[in-house]
C-alpha positions in Angstrom: -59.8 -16.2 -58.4 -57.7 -13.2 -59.5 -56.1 -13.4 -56.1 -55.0 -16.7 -56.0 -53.6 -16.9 -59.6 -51.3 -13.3 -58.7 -50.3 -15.2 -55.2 -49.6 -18.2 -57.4 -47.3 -16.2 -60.2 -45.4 -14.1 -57.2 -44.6 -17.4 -55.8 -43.0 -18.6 -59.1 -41.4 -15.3 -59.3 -40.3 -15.8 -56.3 -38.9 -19.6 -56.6 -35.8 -19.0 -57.8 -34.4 -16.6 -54.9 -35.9 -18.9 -52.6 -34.6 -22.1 -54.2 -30.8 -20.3 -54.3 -31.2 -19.2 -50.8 -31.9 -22.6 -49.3 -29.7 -24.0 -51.2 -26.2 -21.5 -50.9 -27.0 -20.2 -47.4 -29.1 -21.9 -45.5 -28.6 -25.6 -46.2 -25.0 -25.0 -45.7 -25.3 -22.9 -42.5 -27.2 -26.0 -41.3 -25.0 -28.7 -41.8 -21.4 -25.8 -40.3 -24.0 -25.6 -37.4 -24.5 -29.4 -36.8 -20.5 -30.1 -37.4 -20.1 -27.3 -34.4 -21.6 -29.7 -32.2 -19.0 -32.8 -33.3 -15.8 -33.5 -32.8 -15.0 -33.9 -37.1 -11.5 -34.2 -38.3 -10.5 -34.2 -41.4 -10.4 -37.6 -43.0 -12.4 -38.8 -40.3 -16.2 -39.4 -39.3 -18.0 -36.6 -37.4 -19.4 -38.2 -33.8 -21.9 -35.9 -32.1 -20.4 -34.1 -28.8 -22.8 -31.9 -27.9 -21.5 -28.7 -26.4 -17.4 -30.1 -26.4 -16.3 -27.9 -28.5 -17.6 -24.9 -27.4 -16.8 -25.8 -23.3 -13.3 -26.0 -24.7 -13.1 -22.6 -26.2 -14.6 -20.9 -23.6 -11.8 -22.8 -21.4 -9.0 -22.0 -23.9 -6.9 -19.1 -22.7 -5.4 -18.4 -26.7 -9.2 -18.3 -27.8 -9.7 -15.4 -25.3 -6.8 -14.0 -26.1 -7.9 -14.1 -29.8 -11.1 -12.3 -29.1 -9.1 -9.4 -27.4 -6.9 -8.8 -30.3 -9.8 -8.5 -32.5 -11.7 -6.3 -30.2 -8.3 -4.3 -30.1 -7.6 -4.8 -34.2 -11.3 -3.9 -35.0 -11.8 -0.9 -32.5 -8.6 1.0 -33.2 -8.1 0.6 -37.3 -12.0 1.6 -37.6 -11.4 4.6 -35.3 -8.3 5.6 -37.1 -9.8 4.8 -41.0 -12.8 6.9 -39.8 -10.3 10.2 -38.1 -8.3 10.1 -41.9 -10.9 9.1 -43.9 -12.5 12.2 -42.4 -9.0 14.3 -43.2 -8.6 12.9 -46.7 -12.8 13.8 -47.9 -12.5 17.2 -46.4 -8.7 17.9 -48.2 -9.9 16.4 -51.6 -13.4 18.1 -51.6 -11.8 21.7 -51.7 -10.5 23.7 -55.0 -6.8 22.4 -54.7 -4.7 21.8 -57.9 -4.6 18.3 -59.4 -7.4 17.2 -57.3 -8.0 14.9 -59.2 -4.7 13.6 -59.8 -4.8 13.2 -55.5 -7.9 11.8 -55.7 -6.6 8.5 -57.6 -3.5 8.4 -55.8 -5.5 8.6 -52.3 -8.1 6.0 -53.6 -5.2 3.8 -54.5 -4.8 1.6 -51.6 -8.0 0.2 -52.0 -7.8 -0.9 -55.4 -4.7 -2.8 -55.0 -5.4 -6.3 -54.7 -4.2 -7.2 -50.9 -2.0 -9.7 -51.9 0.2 -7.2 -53.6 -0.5 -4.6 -50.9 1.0 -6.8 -47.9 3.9 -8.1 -49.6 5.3 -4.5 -50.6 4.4 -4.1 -46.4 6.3 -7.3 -46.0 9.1 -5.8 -47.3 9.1 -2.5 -46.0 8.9 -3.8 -42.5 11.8 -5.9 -43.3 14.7 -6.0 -40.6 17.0 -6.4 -43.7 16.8 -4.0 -46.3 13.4 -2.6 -44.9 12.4 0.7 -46.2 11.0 1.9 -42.6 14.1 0.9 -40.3 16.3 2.4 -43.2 14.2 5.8 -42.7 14.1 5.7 -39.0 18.3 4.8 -38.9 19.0 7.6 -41.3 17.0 9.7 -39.1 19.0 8.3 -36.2 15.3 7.4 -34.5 16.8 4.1 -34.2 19.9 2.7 -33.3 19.5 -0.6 -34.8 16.8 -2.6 -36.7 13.7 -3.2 -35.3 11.2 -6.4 -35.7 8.3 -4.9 -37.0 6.7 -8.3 -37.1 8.6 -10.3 -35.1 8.8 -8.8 -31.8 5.1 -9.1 -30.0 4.5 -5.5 -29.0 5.1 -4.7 -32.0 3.5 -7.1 -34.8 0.0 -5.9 -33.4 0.9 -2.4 -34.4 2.4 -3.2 -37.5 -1.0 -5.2 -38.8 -3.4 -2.0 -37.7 -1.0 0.0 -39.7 -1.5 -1.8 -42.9 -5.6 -2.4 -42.8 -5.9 1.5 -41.5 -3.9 2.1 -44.7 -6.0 -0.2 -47.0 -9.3 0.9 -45.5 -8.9 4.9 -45.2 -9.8 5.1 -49.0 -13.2 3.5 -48.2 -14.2 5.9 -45.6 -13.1 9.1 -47.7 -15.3 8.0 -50.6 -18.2 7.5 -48.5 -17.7 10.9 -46.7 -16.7 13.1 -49.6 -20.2 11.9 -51.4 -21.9 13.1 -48.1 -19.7 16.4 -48.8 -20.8 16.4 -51.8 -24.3 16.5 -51.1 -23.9 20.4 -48.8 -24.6 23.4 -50.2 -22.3 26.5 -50.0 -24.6 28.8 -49.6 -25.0 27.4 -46.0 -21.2 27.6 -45.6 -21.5 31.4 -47.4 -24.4 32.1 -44.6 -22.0 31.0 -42.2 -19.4 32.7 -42.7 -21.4 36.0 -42.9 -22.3 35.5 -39.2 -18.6 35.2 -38.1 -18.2 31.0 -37.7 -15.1 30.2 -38.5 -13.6 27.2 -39.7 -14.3 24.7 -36.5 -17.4 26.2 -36.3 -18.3 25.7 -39.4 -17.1 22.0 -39.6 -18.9 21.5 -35.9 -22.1 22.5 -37.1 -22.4 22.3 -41.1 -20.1 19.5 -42.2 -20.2 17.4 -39.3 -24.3 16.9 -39.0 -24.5 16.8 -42.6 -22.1 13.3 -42.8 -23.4 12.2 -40.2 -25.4 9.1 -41.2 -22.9 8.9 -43.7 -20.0 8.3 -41.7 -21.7 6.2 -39.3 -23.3 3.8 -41.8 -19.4 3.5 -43.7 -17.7 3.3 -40.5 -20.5 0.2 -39.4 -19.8 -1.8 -42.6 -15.8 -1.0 -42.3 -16.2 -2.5 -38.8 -17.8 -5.7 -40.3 -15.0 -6.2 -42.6 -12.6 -5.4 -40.3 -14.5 -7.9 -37.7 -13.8 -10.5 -40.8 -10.1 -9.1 -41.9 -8.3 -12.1 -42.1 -6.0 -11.8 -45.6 -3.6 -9.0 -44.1 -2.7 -10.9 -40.8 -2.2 -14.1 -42.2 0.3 -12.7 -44.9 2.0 -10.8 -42.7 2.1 -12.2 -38.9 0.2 -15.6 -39.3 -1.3 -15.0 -36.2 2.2 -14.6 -34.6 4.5 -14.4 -32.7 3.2 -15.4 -29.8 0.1 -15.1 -30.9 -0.3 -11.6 -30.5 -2.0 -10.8 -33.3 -4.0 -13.8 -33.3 -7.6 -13.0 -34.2 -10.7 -15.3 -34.9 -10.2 -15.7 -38.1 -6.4 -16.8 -38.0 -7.6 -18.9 -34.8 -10.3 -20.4 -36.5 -8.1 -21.0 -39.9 -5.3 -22.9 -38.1 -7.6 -24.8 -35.7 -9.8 -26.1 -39.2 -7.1 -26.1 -41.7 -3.6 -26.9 -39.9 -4.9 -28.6 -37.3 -7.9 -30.6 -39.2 -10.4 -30.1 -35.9 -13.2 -28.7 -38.5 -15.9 -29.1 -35.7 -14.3 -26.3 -33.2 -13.0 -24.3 -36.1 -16.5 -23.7 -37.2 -17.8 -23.3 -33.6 -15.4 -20.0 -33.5 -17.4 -19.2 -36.4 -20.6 -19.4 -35.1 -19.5 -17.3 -31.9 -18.4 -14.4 -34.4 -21.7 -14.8 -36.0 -23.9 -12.5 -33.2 -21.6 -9.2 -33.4 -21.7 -9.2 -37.0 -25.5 -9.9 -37.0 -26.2 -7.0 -34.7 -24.1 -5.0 -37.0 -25.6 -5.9 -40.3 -29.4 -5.4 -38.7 -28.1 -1.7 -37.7 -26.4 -1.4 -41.0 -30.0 -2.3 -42.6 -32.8 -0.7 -40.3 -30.6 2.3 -40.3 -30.8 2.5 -44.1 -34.5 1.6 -44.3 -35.3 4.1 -41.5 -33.7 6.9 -43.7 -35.5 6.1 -47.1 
């Protein structure tokens, strides 16, 4: 009796999760997932087409195209957020003066809101008046003004730059806590036997933020997966769609083009990576505690 009266109570405890679970997640997922499989428009009646929309992606040379730039996008700003991030948490974990003072200044970037953050890269890119092609001029790099954004090659570059920028802060908070967590006397031990500094770093530091860096650098990689805020500011998925990812594909299909049925079928075929990632992300975490 006892039993079924604590079964019934964690139930009811229970209820409320459940109820906002089927009702936020999974009742909407449902209904993205049936549209996937019509051909809706906006303003109009959605009319079941099976696989249509996905045959047509899968057939659609800019969709491919999109899928490399965010394989190219993701892979190279996580790599390059993970290399400084690295940088930044060793610098600002050693005895230097006004660490502190570098500390908020590093961490900036990721406390700006992104709106602000891309337009003051708006404007330094700029072909007129641009603080980077002024730089590069003065420094006779250059001999004229360069497109940052506007010329294909590149627009791609110009995009990594910024999210590398916005991100680094991220993985340097994440590392220098697993810094943090090191004892000197190990580094003190080593240095008695004669390791010096890449030693040291090669087998003390590096082991130590380990799990650390990898778990930061998986969830960077989700949000990068999902990064969609900096490119549409900046490149709109342009020019020539070259820095067209899937979520700049999938915006304009839905939103400027109304087709919400293949818009939401890119969505579902980002879905997979970024489950994979997130069940690393998780049994990763739960295998450690």
């Amino acid at each position: 009796m006892k039993t079924k009266l604590d079964n019934k109570l964690a139930y009811l405890l229970m209820s409320p999760v459940l109820i906002y679970l089927l009702a936020v997640m999974v009742l909407p997922f449902g209904w993205a997932l049936y549209l996937s499989f019509t051909d809706k428009v906006v303003g109009m009646p959605a009319r079941f087409t099976g696989l249509t929309n996905y045959i047509e992606l899968m057939r659609d040379s800019i969709f491919w195209k999109a899928v490399w730039n965010t394989i190219v996008f993701t892979g190279v700003a996580v790599f390059f957020k993970t290399v400084f991030g690295m940088i930044m948490a060793l610098v600002l974990n050693e005895k230097i003066v006004c660490r502190n003072l570098f500390r908020v200044l590093l961490f900036l970037p990721w406390t700006i809101p992104t709106i602000v953050s891309v337009f003051t890269w708006q404007w330094i890119y700029s072909d007129v008046g641009g603080v980077l092609n002024h730089i590069l001029l003065q420094l006779k790099l250059i001999g004229q003004p360069m497109g940052w954004l506007a010329q294909p090659d590149l627009a791609m570059l110009s995009v990594i730059l910024v999210n590398v920028w916005r991100g680094i802060p991220f993985m340097g908070i994440a590392i220098l806590a697993g810094l943090q967590t090191i004892s000197r006397d190990m580094y003190e031990a080593a240095m008695l036997d004669g390791a010096g500094a890449i030693k040291r770093f090669w087998f003390i530091t590096l082991p130590s933020v380990k799990e650390v860096a990898i778990l930061a650098g998986v969830m960077t990689t989700i949000w990068t997966l999902n990064d969609f805020e900096i490119i549409w500011l900046l490149t709109r998925g342009g020019p020539s769609n070259a820095t067209q990812v899937l979520s700049t594909l999938s915006y304009t299909i839905g939103f400027l083009n109304m087709s919400l049925g293949k818009a939401i079928a890119i969505a579902i075929l980002t879905m997979p990576p970024l489950i994979m990632l997130i069940n690393y992300v998780t049994k990763r975490s739960l295998s450690r505690e």
